[in-house]
C-alpha atoms as one frame of an Amber mdcrd trajectory, in Angstrom:
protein
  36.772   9.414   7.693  37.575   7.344   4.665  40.109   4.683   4.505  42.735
   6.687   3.420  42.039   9.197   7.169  41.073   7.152   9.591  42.866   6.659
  12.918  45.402   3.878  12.404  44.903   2.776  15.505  40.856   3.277  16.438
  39.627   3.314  12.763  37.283   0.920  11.218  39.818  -0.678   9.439  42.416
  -0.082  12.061  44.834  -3.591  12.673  43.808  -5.876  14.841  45.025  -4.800
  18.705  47.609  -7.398  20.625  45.089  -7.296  23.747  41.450  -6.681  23.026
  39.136  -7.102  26.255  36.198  -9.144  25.808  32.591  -8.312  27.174  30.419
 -10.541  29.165  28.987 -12.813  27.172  25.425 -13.721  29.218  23.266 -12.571
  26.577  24.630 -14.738  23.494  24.990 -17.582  26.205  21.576 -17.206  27.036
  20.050 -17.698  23.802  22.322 -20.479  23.085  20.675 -21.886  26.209  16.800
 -21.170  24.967  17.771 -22.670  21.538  19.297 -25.463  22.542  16.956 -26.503
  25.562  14.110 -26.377  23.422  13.725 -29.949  22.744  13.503 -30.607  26.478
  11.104 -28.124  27.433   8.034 -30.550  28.376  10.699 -33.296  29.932   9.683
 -33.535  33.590  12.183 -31.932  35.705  13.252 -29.335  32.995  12.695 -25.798
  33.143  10.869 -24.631  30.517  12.171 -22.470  27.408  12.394 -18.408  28.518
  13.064 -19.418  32.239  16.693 -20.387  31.602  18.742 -19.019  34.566  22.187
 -17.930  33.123  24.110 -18.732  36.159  23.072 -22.384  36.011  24.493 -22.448
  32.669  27.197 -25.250  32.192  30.793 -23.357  30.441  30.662 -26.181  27.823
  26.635 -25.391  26.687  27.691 -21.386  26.409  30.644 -21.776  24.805  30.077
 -24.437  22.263  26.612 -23.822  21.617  25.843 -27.275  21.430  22.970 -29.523
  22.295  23.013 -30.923  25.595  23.731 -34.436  24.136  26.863 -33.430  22.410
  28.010 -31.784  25.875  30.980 -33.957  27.693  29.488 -35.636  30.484  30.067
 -38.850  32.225  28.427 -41.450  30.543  24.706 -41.561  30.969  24.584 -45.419
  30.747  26.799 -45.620  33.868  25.050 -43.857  36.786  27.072 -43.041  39.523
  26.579 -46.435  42.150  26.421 -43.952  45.000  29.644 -44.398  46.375  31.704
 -41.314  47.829  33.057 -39.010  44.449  36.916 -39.527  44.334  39.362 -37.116
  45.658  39.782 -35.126  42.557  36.427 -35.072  41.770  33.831 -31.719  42.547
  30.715 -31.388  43.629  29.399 -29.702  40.744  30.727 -32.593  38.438  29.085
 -35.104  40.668  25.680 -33.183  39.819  25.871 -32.782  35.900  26.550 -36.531
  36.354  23.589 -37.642  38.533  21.604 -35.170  36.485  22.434 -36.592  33.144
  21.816 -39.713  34.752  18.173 -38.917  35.740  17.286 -37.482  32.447  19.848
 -39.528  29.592  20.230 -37.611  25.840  18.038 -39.478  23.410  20.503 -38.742
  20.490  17.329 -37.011  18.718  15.942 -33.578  18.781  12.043 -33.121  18.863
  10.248 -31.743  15.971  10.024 -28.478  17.961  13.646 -28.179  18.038  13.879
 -29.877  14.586  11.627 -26.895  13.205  13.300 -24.032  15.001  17.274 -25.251
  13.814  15.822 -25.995  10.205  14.247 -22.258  10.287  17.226 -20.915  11.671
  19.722 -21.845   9.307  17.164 -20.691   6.155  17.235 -17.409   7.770  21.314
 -17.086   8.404  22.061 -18.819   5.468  23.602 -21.814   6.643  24.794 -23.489
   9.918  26.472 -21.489  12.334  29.453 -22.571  12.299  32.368 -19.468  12.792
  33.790 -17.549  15.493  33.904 -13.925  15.947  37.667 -13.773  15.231  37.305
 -16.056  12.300  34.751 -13.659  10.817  37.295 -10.617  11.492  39.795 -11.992
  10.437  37.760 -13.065   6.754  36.778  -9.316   6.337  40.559  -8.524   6.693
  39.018  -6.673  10.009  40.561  -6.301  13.551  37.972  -7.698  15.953  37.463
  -4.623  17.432  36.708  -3.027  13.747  33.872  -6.111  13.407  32.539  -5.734
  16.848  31.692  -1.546  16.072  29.507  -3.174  12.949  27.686  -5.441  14.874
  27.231  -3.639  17.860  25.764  -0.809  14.785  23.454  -3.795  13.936  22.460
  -4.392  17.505  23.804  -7.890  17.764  24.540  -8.860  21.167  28.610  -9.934
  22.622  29.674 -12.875  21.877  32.939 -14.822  23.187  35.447 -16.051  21.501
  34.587 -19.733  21.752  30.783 -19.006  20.266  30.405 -20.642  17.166  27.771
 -17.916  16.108  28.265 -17.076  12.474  27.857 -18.084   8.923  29.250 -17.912
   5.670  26.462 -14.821   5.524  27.567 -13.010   7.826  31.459 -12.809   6.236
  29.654 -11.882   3.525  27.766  -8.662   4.747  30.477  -7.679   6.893  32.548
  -7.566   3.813  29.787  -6.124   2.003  30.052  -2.703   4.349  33.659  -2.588
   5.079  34.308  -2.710   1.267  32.229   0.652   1.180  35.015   1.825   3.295
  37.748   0.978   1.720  36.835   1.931  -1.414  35.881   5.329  -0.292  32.550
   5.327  -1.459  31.414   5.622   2.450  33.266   7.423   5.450  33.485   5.057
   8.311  30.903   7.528  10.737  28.550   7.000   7.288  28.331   3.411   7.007
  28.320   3.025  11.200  25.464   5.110  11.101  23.937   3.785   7.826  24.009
   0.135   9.333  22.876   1.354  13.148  19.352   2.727  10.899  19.564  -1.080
   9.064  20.031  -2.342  12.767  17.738  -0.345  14.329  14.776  -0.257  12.206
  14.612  -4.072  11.010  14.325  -4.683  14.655  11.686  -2.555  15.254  10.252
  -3.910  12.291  10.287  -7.454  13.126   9.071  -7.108  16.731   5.708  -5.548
  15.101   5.084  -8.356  12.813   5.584 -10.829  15.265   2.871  -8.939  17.505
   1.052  -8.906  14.376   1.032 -12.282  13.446   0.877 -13.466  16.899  -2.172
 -11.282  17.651  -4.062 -13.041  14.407  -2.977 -16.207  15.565  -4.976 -15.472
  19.308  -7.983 -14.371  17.416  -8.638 -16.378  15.104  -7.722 -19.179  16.682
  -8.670 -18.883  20.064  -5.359 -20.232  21.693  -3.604 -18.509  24.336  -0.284
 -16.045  23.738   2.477 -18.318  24.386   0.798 -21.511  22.300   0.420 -18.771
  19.501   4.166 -17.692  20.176   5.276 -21.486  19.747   3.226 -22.434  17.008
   4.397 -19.400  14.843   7.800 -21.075  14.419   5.535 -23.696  12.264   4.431
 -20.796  10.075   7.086 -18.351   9.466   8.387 -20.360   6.578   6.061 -20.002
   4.762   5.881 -16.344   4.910   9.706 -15.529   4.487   9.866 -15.305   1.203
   7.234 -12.911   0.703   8.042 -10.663   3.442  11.011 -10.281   2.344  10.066
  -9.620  -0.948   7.781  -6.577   0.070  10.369  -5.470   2.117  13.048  -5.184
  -0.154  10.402  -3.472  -2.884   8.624  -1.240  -0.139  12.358  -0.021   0.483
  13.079   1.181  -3.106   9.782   2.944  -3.239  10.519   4.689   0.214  14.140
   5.668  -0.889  13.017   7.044  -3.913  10.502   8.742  -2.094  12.910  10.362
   0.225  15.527  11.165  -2.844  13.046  13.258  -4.087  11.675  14.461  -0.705
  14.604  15.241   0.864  17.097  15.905  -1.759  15.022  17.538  -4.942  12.942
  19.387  -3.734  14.359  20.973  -0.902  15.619  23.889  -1.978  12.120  25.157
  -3.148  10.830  24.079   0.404  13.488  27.125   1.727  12.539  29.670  -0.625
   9.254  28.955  -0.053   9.499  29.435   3.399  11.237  32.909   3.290   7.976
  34.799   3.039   7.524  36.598   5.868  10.767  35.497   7.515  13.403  38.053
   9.194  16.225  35.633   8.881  17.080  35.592  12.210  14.738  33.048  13.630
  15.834  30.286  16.222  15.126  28.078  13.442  16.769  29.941  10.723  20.130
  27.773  10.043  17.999  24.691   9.915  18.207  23.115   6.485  14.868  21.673
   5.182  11.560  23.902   5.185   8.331  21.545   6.675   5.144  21.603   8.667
   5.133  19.917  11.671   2.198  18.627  13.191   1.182  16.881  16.276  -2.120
  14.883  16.845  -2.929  13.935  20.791  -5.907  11.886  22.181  -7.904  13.772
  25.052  -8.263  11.268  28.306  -6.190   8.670  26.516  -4.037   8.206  30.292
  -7.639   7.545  32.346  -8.719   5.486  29.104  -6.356   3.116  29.718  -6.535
   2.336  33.005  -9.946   1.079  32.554  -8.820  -1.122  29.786  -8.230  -4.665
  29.509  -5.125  -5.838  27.830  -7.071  -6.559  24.749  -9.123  -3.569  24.195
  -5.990  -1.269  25.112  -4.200  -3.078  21.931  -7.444  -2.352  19.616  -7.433
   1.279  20.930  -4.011   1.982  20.205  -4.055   0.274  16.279  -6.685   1.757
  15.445  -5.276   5.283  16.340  -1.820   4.647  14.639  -3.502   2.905  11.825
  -5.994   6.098  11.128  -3.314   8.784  11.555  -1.204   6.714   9.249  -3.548
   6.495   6.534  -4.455  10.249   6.806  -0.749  10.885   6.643  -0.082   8.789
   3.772  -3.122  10.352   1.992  -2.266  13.493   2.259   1.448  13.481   0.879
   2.757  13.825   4.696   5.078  11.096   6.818   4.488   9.775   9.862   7.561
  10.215  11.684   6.649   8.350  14.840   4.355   7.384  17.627   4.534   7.701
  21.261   1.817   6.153  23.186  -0.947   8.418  22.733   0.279  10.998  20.495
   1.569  10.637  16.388   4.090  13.353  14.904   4.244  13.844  11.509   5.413
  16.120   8.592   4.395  17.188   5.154   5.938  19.124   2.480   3.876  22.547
   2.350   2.129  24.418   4.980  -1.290  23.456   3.172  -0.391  20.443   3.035
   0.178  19.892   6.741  -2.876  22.259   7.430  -5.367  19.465   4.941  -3.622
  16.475   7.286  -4.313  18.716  10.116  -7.708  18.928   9.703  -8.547  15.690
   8.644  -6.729  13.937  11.974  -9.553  16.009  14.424 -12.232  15.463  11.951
 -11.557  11.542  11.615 -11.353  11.394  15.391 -14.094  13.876  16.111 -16.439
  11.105  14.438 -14.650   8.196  15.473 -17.199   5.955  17.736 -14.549   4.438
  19.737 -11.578   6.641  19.619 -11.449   9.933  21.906 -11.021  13.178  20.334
  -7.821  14.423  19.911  -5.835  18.045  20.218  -3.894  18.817  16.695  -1.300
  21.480  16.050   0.818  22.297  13.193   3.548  24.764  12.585   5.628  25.756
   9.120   9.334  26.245  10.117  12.606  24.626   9.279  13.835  21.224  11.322
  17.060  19.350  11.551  16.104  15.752  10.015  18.552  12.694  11.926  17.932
   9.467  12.850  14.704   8.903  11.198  13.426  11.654  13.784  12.766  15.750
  13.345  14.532  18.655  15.512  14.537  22.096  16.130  12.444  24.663  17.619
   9.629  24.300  15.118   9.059  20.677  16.642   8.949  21.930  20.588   6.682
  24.980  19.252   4.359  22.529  17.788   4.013  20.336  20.929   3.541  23.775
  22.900   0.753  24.316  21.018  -0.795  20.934  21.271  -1.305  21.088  24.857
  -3.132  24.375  24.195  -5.824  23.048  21.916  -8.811  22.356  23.018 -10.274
  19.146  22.403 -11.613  18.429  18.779  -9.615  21.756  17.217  -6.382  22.418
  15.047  -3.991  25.146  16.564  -1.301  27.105  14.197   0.817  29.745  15.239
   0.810  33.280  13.606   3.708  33.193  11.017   1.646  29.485   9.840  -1.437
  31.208   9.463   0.235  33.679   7.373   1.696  31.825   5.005  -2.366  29.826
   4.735  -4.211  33.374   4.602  -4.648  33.286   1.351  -5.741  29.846   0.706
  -9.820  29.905   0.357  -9.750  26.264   1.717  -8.412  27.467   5.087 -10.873
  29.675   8.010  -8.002  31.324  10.800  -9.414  32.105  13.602  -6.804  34.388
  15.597  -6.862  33.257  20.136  -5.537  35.137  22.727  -2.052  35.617  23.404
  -0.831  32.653  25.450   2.727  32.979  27.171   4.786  29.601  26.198   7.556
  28.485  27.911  10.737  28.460  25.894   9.100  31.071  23.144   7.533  33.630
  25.269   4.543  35.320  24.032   3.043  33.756  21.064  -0.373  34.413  19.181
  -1.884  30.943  18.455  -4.528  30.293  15.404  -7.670  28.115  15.437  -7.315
  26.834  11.978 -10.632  25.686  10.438 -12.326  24.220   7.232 -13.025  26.450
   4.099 -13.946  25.674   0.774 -13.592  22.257  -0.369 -14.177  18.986   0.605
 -10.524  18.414   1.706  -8.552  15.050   2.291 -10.890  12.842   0.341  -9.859
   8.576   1.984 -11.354   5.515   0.437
């Protein structure tokens, strides 16, 4: 819906409601808690950062977000003297007192916590120092509008007393909305345009901080959670230049996907119509690709026997070969699940050349398992970064059919490769398949050439 159709009353830009129920609020109060603990994570007597209990969490420290010394306490120079707590006094006051007491604010932060705020605020752009509503109400947004965006993002609740946000986040939640109002985006568009932002930048950041954790273990021989602390040392120092590769590794990937997904689809579909009755399952699907799965054989006993360590190595090198055979040959990876890597490519010989090269590379891999391939040439439904439609359950059908070290197709793939001197079809037995009934599978094998050629 565009600005001009959207519900007046649920809409994106829909005014704000007179009673808007608020969430709990445990997880934003919990990281307020790590954050501002940090400082006093080695004091004796304190838990230590990441064992925070959220019920023990004082109302002032979750909803201000302030350092314990800025909390309002009795007066640490003035210890209680012991005597009974007056009538009007609780029990859980008397506590924070004795406790504050046994442990008095210093006034300073330690260069931990010193090193953590300074990084912080370089990566939001400036001291938190907004509330939700005060950020609504900036974008000219309900709060109900602003919490759809950042729940798209994957940002947890906040309350209403969480001083949370900065000038930068006004202005990227203006940025969006104004893609709204001006039409330019429908409001299911740029929900599900910033959930993929949300969504994959998280995904994205978890895996470099494995990464760089990982390196840190290494090649430095300290354990996890001294690499873990010592990273927020290093990260500055890499920020910049992340960012710049992400922001230039984006471009080349849209343009990439302009052309892949917008050009030259249409000559994908005609291309595919050969041999084609049009009334396949698949037939109203709009893009024309081969799909292709590669599985490891024994990967599930493998890895019981497997330290934490080698487990890790096992599983990088098998998403780092399959994405470099992917890349190589023109084809995207479109994800990995444990054991097993789906990808596509643009023409059935292309996706038979990746095909072949996945069970070759792991056929001669010394410490990687073989693995069962399988490829089909249909049409998919492409959402969500991910691939659907029958051609993508045929092609995992077929995987668990292979045998070990060998690249199935099905029969209206291999006819569409017949003619292609690089490519040896072998035609199998009929196998019954759940969900497609009797199917004739393919052993596709090497021809002419010297196919996929990696560095």
């Amino acid at each position: 819906m565009t600005a001009e159709n959207a519900h007046p009353d649920t809409g994106l830009l829909a005014p704000e409601p007179s009673d808007v129920p608020d969430a709990v609020v445990d997880p934003a109060a919990l990281e307020a808690a790590v954050l501002d603990t940090a400082d006093a994570a080695d004091a004796p007597g304190v838990a230590a950062v990441g064992t925070v209990d959220p019920e023990t969490l004082t109302d002032d420290a979750a909803d201000a977000g302030s350092d314990p010394a800025d909390a309002d306490v009795p007066d640490a120079a003035e210890p209680p003297t012991g005597d009974a707590p007056a009538d009007d006094q609780s029990v859980e006051q008397t506590a924070r007192a004795q406790a504050v007491a046994a442990h008095p604010a210093t006034g300073t932060m330690s260069p931990e916590r010193l090193a953590i705020k300074a990084l912080e605020q370089r990566l939001l752009g400036g001291e938190r120092k907004l509330r939700r509503r005060e950020v609504a109400a900036g974008a000219g947004l309900s709060l109900l509008s602003a919490r759809k965006l950042w729940r798209a993002l994957g940002f947890p609740n906040l309350g209403d007393e969480d001083v949370a946000f900065t000038e930068a986040d006004l202005t990227a939640l203006n940025t969006v909305v104004d893609l709204v109002r001006t039409g330019t985006l429908t409001e299911e568009a740029a929900i599900s345009v910033t959930r993929a932002i949300g969504q994959m930048t998280d995904r994205m950041v978890v895996w470099q901080i494995e990464a760089l954790v990982e390196d840190m273990v290494h090649q430095q021989g300290v354990s996890d959670a001294v690499a873990r602390k010592q990273l927020v040392g290093q990260l500055p120092a890499l920020v910049d230049a992340l960012e710049e590769v992400l922001v230039y590794s984006w471009r080349r990937q849209l343009n990439a996907g302009v052309q892949r997904l917008a050009v030259r689809a249409e000559a994908g579909l005609a291309s595919s119509e050969e041999g084609r009755e049009g009334d396949e399952d698949d037939a109203p699907l709009p893009l024309a690709r081969a799909v292709g799965f590669a599985d490891l054989v024994s990967y599930t006993s493998l890895s019981r026997r497997m330290n934490e360590k080698t487990l890790a190595q096992l599983v990088q090198r098998f998403e780092n070969k399959c994405a470099e055979i992917i890349s190589v040959g023109g084809g995207r990876l479109v994800k990995t699940v444990g054991d097993e890597v789906l990808y596509i490519a643009e023409t059935p010989a292309a996706g038979a050349e990746i095909s072949l090269a996945l069970s070759q590379a792991f056929n001669d891999d010394e410490i990687l398992p073989q693995a069962r391939v399988a490829m089909v040439w249909g049409r998919i439904l492409s959402r969500l970064g991910d691939i659907y439609g029958p051609t993508v359950n045929l092609a995992a059908r077929l995987t668990a059919l292979a045998d070990p070290g060998t690249v199935l197709v099905d029969s209206m793939t291999a006819a569409a490769l017949e003619h292609d001197e690089r490519f040896v079809l072998l035609p199998r037995e009929a196998e019954n398949v759940r969900g497609f009934g009797e199917i004739l599978p393919v052993e596709l094998q090497r021809g002419q050439g010297k196919g996929l050629v990696l560095d």
